[in-house]
N, C-alpha and C positions, 0 to 999 in steps of 0.2 A: 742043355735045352732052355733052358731060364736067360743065357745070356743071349739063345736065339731069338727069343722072346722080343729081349731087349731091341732088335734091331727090325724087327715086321714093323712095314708101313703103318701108321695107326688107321687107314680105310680097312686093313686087312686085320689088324687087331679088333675093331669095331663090331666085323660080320663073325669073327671068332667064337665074340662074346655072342654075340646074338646066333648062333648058332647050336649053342652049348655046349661048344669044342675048348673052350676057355672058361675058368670063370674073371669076374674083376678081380677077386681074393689074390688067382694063382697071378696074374699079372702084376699084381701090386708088390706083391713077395716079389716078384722077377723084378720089377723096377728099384724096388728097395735093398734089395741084393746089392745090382749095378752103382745106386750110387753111395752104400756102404762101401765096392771096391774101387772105385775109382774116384768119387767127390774127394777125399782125402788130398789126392795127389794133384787135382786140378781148381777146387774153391769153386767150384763153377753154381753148386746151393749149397744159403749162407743161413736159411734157418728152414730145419725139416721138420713134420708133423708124423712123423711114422705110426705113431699110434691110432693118431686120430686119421691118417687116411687108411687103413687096413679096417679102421672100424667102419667107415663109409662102404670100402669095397663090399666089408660082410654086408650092410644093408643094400648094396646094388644088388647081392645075388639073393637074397632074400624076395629082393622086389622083382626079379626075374622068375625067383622059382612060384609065384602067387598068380604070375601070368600076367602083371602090370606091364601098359604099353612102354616102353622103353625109349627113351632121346637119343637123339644122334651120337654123342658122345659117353654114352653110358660106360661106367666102368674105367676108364682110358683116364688115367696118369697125368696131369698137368703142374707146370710150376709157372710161379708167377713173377715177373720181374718187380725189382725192390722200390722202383716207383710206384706201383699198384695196390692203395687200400686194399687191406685183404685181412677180412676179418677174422677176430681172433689170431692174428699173425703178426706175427714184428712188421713193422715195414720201416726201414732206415733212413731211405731214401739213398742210400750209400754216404751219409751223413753225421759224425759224432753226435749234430743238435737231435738227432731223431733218435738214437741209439735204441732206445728204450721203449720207444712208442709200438703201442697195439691199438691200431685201429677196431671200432665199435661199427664199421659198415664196409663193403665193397666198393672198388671202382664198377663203373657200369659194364666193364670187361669181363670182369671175375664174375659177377654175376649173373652173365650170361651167360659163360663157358660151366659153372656151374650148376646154371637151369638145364644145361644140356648135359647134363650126367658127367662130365667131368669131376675128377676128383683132385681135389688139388691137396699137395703133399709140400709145398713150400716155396720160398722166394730166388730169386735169383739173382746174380751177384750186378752191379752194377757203378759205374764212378758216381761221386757225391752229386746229388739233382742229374743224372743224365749227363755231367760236362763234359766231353771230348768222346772217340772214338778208342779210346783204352781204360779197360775195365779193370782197375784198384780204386780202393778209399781207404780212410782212415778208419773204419769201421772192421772188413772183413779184410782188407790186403788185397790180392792180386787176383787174378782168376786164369791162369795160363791154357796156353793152346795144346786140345788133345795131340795134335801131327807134330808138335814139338815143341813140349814144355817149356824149350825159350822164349822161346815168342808168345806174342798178347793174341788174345784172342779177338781183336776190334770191341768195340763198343757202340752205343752206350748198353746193348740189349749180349753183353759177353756172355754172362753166366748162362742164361738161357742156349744160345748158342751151341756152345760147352756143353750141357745139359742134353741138348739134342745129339751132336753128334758123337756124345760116347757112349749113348742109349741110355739114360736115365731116364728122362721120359719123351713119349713118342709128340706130344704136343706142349708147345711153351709163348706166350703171349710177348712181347713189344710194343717199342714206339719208336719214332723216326721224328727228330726233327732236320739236323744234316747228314743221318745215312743210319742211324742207329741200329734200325732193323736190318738191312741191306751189308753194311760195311762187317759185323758178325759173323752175318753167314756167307759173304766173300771171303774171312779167313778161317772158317772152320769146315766147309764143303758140306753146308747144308742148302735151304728156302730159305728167303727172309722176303716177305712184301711189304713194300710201302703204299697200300692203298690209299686211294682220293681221300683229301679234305672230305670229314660226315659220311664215309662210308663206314667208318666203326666209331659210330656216334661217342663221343667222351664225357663222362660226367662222374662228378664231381669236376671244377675246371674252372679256373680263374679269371681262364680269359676264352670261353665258350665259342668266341665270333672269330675265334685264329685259324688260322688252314696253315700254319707251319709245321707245327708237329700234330703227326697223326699216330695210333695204336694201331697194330694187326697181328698177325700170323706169322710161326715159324714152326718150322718141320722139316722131315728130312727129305719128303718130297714135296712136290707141287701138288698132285693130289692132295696128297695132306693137311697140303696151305685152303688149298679149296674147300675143302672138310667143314678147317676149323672158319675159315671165313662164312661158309652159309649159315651160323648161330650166331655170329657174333658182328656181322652186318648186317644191318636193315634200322629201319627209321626208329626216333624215340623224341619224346617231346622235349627232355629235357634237354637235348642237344638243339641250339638253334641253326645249325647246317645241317645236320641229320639229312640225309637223301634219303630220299623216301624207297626206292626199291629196295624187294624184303631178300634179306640176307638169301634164302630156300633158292634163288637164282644159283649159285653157285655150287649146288648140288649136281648141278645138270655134268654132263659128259665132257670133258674136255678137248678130245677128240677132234680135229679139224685138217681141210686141207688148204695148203697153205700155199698153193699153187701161184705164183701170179702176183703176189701179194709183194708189195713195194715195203725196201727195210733201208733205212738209211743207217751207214756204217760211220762210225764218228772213234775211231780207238782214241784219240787223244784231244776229244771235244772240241777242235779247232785252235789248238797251242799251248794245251794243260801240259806239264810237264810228265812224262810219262816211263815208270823202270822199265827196263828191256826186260827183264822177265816175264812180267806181267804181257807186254805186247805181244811177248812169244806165243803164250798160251794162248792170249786172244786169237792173232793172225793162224791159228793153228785149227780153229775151231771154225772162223769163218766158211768154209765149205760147207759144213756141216746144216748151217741154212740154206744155202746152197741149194744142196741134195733134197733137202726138204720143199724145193718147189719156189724159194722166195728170188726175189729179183729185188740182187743189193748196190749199193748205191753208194759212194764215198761222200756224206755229205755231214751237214753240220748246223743245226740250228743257230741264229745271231742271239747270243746269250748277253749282251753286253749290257750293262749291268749289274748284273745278276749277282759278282762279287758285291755290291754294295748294298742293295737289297736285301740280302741277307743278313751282313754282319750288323745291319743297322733295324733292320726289324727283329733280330735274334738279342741284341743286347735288350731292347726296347723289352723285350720279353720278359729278360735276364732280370732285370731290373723289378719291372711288375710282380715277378713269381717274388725272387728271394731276397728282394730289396729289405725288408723287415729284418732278413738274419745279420746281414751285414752291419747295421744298424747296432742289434743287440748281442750278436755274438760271432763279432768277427774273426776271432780268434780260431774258432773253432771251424773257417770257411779254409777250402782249397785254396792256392795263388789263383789259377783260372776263373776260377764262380766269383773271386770278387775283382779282376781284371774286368767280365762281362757285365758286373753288375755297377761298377764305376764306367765304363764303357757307357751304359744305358742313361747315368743320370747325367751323362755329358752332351746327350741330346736333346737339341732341339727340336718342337713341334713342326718347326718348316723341313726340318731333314726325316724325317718320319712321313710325313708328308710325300716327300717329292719319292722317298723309297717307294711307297702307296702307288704313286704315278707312274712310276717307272717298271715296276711290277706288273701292272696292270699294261703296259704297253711289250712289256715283256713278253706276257702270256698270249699277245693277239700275235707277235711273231714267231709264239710258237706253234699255235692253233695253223698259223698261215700254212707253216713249214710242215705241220702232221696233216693237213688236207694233202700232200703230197705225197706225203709215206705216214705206213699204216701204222710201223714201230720204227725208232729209234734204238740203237745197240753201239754200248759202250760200255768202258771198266765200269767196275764197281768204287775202285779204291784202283788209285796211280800208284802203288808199290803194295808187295805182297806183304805176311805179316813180319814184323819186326821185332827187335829186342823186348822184354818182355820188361826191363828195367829202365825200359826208355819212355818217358810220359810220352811224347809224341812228336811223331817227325820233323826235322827243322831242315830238311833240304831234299830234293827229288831230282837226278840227274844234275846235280851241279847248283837247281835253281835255290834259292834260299827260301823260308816260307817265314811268312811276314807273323801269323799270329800260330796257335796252338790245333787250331781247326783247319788251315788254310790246304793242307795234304787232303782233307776232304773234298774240294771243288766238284769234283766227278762224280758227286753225291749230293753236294746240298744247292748247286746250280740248278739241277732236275726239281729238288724239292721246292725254288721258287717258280717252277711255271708251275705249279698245281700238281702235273701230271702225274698218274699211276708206275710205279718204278716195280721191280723182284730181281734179287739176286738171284742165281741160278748156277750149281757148281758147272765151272768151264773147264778142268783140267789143272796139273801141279806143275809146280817149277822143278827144274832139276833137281834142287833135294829136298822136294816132298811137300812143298808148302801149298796150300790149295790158294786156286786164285776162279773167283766167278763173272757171270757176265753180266751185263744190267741190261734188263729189254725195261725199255720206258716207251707207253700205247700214247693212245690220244685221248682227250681229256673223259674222265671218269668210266673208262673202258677196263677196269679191271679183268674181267672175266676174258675181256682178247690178250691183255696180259700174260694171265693161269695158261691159258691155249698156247701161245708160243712157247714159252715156257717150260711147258708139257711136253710139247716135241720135240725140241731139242733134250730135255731129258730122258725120251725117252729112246731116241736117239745115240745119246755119248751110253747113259749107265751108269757116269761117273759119281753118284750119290752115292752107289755101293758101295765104294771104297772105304773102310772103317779106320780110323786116328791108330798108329801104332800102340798106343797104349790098352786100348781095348782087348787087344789080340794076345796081351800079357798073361 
């Protein structure tokens, strides 16, 4: 019963608690259970607080049993990824230089999810600063995938992933700069959204005015996603992109009919290199909108650019964040964080510059091209997940890949026009590996995101399907 626990929707945990059919106590023992039997074998959370979150739970139901109004997420299970201040909590950053560190404050995530009755029980694993789509550091080691412990779980938001889909807990935070949130939960058949630039305002933040990487939601449904997004979006001063619509919007029904509704099909984004497994499951699923009413389209936004835009506002970044460590403690960096970070001091202000411009010209063709159609659908990730002792892919059907990030294209092309992105599990490969879809709307439309999303989820069913290891 405790492991059944482990795998209810957390919308459906929520009305439990508020019911008084559960308490947070019995849930927290159920959560705590799961990732005493399984974290072991998968690394997936890399520092737990069991005591101190079982002592929360007891004051949740103390605070229920006085007849205190109750938050959205009262009671319900969270962990936090290893980028994310969280006080009183290691936070590593997936980093030797951080090892040690215990942050004295929250990110403004945590402490939202928090004020919303969340209880959070620990961190989740991640590579050193977020670098690449595969989740090891020198700190905790590797974090492997529940469907087949060879293989990586994607990155840079793994653990959390992980964490979702072998039920350790039913809600887990992220961030996305080239697919972080998305490329995860494409290899672990969970949610993962990449919501708009200042829809989950970020703070603490070095560079406050960036729209590259954003934080959101993971879960193992889209409801779910939606849940945790109406507490943890809506406006705050101290973001200065902050969008001002208040999170409470994605409360609402998700629900819609999708009749009529123009979908441009892109499987291989106009010449991305693309594995035949992966295209299997897509072309396999295609109907599936279909039957839903939508009228699809084989088309393809003019992304051109969009390769250079990125590598070149991502080092520029690279450089700004961790430029100090390199500096002082090179030793102790990744080859990649100081590839990115020498990459960043080798630019010039005109090439920063013309990326800015090109960007910005980017986004008007793609605004043009989503006046036409409502969503865009394409992979998540051009190969399913891979060896789990391989840093990261260096060729895809034949083609070679130029740097360590470059197998992500079909992820972090999306994340220079702006637009709102979600993975969505689409089906496995012949032997077992999950592979998702990415529905990307038109500019700051997340909620027709969650909505497509929803249907087609609710549609396959395939989030059911539980990692072999679980079932042990």
């Amino acid at each position: 019963m405790k492991e059944e626990l482990c795998f209810l929707p957390a919308t459906e945990l929520a009305q439990c608690i508020r019911r008084g059919e559960l308490s947070a106590r019995e849930l927290m023992q159920a959560s705590l259970a799961q990732v005493e039997r399984l974290n072991p074998g998968l690394n997936a959370i890399v520092s737990l607080y069991p005591e101190q979150a079982l002592a929360q739970a007891h004051a949740a139901d103390e605070k229920q049993a006085r007849g205190e109004a109750l938050a959205t997420l009262h009671g319900l299970p969270v962990a936090h990824k290893d980028l994310f201040l969280t006080r009183g909590m290691r936070t590593t950053y997936g980093s030797p230089i951080f090892k040690d560190f215990v942050p004295d404050r929250n990110h403004l995530i945590v402490d939202r999810l928090q004020q919303a009755g969340a209880i959070s029980i620990g961190k989740t694993n991640t590579p050193e600063f977020g670098a690449g789509s595969q989740t090891f550091n020198a700190v905790f080691g590797k974090t492997l995938n529940p469907y087949d412990t060879s293989k990586t779980c994607g990155g840079s938001s793994g653990g959390a992933a992980v964490a979702l889909a072998a039920g350790m807990v039913p809600l887990a935070d992220g961030s996305d700069m080239g697919g972080s949130l998305r490329c995860p939960a494409n290899f672990c058949n969970i949610v993962g959204m990449r919501t708009s630039p200042g829809r989950v305002p970020i703070w603490p933040a070095k560079t406050g005015w960036s729209t590259l990487g954003v934080q959101g939601p993971m879960a193992r449904t889209v409801e779910d996603c939606a849940l945790m997004l109406s507490v943890i979006a809506g406006w705050d001063a101290k973001s200065p992109i902050a969008i001002a619509e208040p999170g409470s919007g994605f409360a609402r029904p998700l629900a819609r009919d999708f009749k009529g509704v123009r979908i441009a099909w892109s499987p291989d984004l106009g010449g991305l290199p693309l594995d035949a497994r992966v295209a299997a499951v897509l072309a396999a699923q295609r109907p599936v909108f279909a039957a839903l009413g939508c009228t699809l389209e084989d088309a393809t936004p003019d992304l051109a650019d969009a390769n250079e835009v990125f590598h070149t506002l991502r080092a520029w970044q690279f450089e700004l964040s961790y430029g100090e460590h390199l500096d002082r403690q090179r030793d102790l960096l990744k080859d990649t964080v100081i590839w990115n970070i020498e990459a960043g001091r080798k630019l010039r202000g005109a090439q920063v510059g013309a990326a800015e411009a090109k960007r910005t010209a980017l986004y008007e063709r793609m605004r043009s091209f989503m006046q036409r159609f409502e969503f865009l659908i394409l992979p998540v990730n051009q190969v399913p997940p891979f060896d789990v002792d391989q840093p990261y892919v260096t060729e895809i059907e034949g083609v070679a890949m130029d740097t360590y990030i470059d197998w992500m294209k079909s992820c972090y092309y999306i994340t220079v026009t702006g637009h709102p992105a979600i993975s969505v599990p689409c089906g496995f490969t012949a032997d077992g590996l999950p592979v998702g879809v990415q529905i990307v709307g038109r500019h700051q439309d997340d909620f027709g995101v969650l909505q497509l999303a929803y249907a087609f989820e609710q549609a396959t069913g395939l989030w059911k399907r539980r990692p072999p290891i679980a079932a042990r």
